[in-house]
N, C-alpha and C positions, 0 to 999 in steps of 0.2 A: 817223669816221662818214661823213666824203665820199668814202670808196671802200668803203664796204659794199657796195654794186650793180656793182663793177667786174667781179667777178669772173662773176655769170650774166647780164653785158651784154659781156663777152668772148667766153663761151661760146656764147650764143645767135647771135652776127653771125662769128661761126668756124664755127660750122654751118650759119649762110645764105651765106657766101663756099664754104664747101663742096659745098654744095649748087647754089649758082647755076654755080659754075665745070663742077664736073657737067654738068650740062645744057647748059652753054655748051662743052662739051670734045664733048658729043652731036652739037650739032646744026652744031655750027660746023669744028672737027676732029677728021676719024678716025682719025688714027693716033697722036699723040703728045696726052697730056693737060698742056697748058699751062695751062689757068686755074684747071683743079683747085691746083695749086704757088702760081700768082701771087696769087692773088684771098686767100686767108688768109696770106698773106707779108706783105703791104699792109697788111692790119686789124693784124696782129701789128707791125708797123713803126710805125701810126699812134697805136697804143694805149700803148706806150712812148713815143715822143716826147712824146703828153699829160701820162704818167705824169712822166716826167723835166722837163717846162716846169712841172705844179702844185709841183711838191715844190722846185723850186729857188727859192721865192718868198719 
């Protein structure tokens, strides 16, 4: 029951990392989209190392 909400609280902050990288690939650089890649790399990266620190307890 402690990862019921994991799944549409991964999904929902992967579409705001998507999202803001977007906007930050806009306004900040024009020709290659860097944050768009990096910004859901990161939540993806963070969301596993939680995952792997609760479950080894």
């Amino acid at each position: 029951m402690k990862y019921a909400g994991l799944t549409s609280q991964l999904l929902v902050s992967l579409g705001l990392s998507v999202y803001a990288g977007l906007w930050l690939d806009k306004h900040l650089i024009k020709s290659t989209p860097i944050f768009v890649w990096v910004l859901p790399l990161f939540i993806l990266t963070g969301t596993i190392i939680k995952i792997i620190k609760d479950t080894s307890k």
